[in-house]
Residue frames relative to the residue before (quaternion, step in Angstrom):
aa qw qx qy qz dx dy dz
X 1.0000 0.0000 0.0000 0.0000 0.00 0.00 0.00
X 0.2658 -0.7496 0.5587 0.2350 3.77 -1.12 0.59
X 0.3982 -0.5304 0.6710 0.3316 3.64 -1.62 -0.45
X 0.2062 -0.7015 0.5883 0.3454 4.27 0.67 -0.31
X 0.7887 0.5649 -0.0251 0.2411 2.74 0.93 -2.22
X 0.7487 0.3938 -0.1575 0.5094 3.16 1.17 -0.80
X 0.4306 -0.7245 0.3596 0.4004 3.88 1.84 -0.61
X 0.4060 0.7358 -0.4257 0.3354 3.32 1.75 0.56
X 0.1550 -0.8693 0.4107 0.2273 4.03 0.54 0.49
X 0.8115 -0.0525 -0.1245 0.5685 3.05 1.38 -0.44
X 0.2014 0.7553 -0.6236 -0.0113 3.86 -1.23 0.40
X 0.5284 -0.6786 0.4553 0.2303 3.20 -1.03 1.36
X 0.1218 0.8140 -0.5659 -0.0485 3.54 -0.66 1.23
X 0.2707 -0.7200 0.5711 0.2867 3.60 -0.94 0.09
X 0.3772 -0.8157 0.4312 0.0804 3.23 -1.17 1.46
X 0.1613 -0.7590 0.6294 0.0419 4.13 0.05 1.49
X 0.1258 -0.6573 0.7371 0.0944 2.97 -1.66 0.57
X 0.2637 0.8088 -0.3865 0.3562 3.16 1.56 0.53
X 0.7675 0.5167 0.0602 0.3746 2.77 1.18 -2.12
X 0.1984 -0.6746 0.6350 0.3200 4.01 -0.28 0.03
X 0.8001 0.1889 -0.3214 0.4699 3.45 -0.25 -0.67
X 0.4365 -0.4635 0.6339 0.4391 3.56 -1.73 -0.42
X 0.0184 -0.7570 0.6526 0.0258 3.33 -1.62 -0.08
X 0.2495 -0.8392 0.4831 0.0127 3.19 -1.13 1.19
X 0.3482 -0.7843 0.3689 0.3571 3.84 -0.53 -0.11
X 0.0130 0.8823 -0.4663 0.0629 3.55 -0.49 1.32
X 0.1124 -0.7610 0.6348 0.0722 3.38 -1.04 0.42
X 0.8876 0.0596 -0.2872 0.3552 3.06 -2.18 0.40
X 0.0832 -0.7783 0.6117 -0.1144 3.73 0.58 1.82
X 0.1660 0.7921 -0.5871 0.0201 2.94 -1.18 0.55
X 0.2661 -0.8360 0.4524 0.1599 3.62 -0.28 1.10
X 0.0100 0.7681 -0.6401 -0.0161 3.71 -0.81 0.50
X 0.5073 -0.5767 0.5697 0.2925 3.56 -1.32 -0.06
X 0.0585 0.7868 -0.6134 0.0340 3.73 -1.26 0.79
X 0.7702 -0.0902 -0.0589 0.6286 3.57 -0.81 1.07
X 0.8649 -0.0120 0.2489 0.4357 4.03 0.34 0.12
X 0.8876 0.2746 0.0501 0.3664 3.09 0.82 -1.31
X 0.7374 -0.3193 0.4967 0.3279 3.44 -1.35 0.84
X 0.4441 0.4884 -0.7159 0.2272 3.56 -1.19 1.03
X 0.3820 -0.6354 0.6686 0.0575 2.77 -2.02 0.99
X 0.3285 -0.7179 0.6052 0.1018 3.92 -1.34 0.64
X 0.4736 0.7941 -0.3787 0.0400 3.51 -0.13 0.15
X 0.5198 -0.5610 0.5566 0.3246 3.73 -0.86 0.41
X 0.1634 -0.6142 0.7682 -0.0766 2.90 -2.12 1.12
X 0.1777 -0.5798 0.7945 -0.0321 3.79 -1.04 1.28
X 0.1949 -0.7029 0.6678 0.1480 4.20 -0.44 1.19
X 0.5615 0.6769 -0.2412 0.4102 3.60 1.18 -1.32
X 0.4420 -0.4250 0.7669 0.1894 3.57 -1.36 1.15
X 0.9419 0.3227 0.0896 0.0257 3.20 -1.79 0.58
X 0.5739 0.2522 0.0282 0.7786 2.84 2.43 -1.52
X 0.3576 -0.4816 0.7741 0.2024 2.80 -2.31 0.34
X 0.4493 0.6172 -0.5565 0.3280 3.91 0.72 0.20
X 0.9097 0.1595 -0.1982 0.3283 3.03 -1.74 0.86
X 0.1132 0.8630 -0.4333 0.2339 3.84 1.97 0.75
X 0.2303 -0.8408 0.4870 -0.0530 3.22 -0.29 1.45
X 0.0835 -0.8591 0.4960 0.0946 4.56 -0.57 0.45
X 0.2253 0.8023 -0.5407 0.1153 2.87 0.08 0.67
X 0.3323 -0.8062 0.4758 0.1147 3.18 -1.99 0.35
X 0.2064 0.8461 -0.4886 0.0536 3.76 -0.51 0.16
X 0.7705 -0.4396 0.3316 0.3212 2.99 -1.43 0.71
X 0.1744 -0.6763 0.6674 0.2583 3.96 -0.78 0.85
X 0.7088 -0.4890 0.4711 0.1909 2.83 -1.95 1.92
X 0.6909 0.0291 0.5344 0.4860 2.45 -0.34 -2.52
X 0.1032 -0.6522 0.7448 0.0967 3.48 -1.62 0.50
X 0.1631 0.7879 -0.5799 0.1277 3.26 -1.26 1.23
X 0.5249 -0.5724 0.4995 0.3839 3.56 -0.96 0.57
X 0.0269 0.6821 -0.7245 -0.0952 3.53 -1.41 0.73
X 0.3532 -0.5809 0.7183 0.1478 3.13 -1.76 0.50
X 0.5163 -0.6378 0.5708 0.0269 3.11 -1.34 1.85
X 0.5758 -0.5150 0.5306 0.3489 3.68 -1.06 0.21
X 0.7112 0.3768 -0.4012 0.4373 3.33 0.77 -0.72
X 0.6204 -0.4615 0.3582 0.5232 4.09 1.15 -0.27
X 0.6802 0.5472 -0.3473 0.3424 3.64 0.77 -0.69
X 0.4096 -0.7229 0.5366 0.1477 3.67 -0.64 1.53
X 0.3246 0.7594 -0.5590 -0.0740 3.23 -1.03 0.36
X 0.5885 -0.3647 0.4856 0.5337 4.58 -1.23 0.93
X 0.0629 0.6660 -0.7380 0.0888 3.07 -1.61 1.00
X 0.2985 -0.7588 0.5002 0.2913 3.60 -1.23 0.43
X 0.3570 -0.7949 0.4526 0.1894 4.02 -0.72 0.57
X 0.1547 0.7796 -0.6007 -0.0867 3.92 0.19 0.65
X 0.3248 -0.6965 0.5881 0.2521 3.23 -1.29 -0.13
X 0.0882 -0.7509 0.6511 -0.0668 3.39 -0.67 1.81
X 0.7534 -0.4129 0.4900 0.1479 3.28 -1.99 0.07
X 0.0503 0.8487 -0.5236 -0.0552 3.45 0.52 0.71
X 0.0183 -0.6634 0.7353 0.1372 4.17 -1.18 0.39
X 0.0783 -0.7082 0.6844 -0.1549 3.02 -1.40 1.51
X 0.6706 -0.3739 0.3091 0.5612 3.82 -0.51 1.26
X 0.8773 -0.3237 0.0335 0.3529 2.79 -0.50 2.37
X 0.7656 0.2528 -0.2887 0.5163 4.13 0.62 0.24
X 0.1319 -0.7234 0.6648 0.1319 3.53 -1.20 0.82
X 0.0545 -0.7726 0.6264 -0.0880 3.39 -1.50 1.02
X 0.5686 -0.6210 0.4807 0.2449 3.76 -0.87 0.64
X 0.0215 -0.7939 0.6052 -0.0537 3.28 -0.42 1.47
X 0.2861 -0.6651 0.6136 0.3151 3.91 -0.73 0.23
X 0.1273 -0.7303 0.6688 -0.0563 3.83 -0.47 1.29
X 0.1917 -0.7426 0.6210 0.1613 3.10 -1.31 0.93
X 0.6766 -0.6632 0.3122 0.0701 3.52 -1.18 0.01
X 0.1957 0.9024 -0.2582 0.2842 3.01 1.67 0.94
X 0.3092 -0.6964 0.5082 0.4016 3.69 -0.97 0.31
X 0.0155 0.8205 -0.5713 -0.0131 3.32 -0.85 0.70
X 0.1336 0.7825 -0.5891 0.1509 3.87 1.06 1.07
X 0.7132 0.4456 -0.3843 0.3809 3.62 0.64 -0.59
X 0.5550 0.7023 -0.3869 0.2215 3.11 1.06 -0.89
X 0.5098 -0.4709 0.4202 0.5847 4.44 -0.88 -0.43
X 0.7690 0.3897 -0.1507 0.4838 3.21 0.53 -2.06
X 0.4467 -0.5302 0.6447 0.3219 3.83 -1.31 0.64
X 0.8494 -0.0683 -0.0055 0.5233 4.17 0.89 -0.70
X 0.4785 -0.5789 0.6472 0.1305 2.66 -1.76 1.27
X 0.0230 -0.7347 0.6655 0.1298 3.75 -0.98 0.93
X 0.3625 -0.6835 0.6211 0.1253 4.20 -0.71 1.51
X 0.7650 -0.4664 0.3852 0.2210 3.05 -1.91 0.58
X 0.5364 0.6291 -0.4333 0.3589 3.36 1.11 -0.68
X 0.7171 0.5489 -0.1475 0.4034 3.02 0.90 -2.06
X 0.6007 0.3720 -0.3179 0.6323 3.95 1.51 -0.56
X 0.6729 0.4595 -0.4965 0.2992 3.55 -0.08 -0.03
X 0.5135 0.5277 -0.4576 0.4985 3.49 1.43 -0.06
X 0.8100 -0.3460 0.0182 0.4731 3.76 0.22 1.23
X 0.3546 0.8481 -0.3533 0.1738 3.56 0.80 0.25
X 0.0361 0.7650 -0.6381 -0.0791 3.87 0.27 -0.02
X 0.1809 -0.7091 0.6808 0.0311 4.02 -1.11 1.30
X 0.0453 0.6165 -0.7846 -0.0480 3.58 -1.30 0.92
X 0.4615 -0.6696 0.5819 -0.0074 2.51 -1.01 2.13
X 0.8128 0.2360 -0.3307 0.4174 3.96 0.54 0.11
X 0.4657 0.5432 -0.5044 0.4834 3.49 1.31 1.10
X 0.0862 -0.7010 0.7012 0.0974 3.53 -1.10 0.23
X 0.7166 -0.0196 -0.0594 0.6946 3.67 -2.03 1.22
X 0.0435 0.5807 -0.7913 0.1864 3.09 -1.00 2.00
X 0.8924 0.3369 -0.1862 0.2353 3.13 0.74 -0.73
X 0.7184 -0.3935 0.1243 0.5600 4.24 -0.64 0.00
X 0.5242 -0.5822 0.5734 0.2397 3.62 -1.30 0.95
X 0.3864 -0.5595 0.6056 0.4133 3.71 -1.03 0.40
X 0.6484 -0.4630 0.4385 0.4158 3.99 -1.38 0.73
X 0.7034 -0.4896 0.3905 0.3363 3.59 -1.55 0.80
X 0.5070 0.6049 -0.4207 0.4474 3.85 1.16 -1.07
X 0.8609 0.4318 -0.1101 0.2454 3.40 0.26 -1.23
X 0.5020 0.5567 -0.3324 0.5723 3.02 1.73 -0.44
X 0.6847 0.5913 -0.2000 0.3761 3.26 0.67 -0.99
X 0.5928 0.5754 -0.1564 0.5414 3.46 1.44 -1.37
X 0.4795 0.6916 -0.2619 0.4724 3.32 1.71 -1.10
X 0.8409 0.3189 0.0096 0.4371 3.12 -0.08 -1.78
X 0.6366 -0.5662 0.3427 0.3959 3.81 1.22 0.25
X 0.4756 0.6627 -0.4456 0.3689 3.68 1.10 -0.59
């Protein structure tokens, strides 16, 4: 999967229809004000595992809203809206802002973001394109 928007070409995400929103893992947020408006700053690690290929980016906050974690535990989140590519189509997902270093997947793509043409077989896994060998590799330190 890509970020277009953000220059992330590739980050391994795992797609929930569990979820309504999508969500991504970010760190050192920081909100500020532009022309008027709400914007947020934050970093992206696409990489399991690594700080390779840490991406900054900015955008306008959607929306702030309380999500509820799988595990039950609510917590204020911010909502931007980024560019999602998804085996060959890119579509506007509202992503919230969340740490997710422990997590497998760096992102969680939500139903919203699949209901913009998406059909899920739930008993296929990595349907979609691998990032090129260079990069996997570049990934993993090699």
């Amino acid at each position: 999967m890509t970020l277009p928007g953000c220059d992330v070409e590739w980050v391994k995400a795992k797609l929930d229809t569990g979820a309504r929103s999508s969500s991504i893992h970010a760190f050192d947020v920081v909100e500020f004000e532009r022309d008027g408006s709400d914007w947020v700053r934050f970093s992206i690690h696409p990489w399991q595992r690594s700080e390779s290929d840490a991406a900054v980016v900015e955008r306008p906050v959607h929306d702030r809203r309380s999500v509820r974690s799988s595990s039950g535990h609510a917590e204020e989140r911010f909502i931007v809206l980024l560019d999602v590519g998804l085996v060959g189509r890119t579509v506007t997902a509202e992503v919230s802002l969340t740490d997710r270093d422990e997590m497998g997947f760096r992102m969680l793509v939500g139903r919203e973001a699949l209901r913009q043409g998406f059909l899920v077989d739930s008993g296929r896994s990595y349907l979609g394109e691998r990032p090129p060998l260079a990069v996997r590799r570049r990934n993993r330190g090699r």
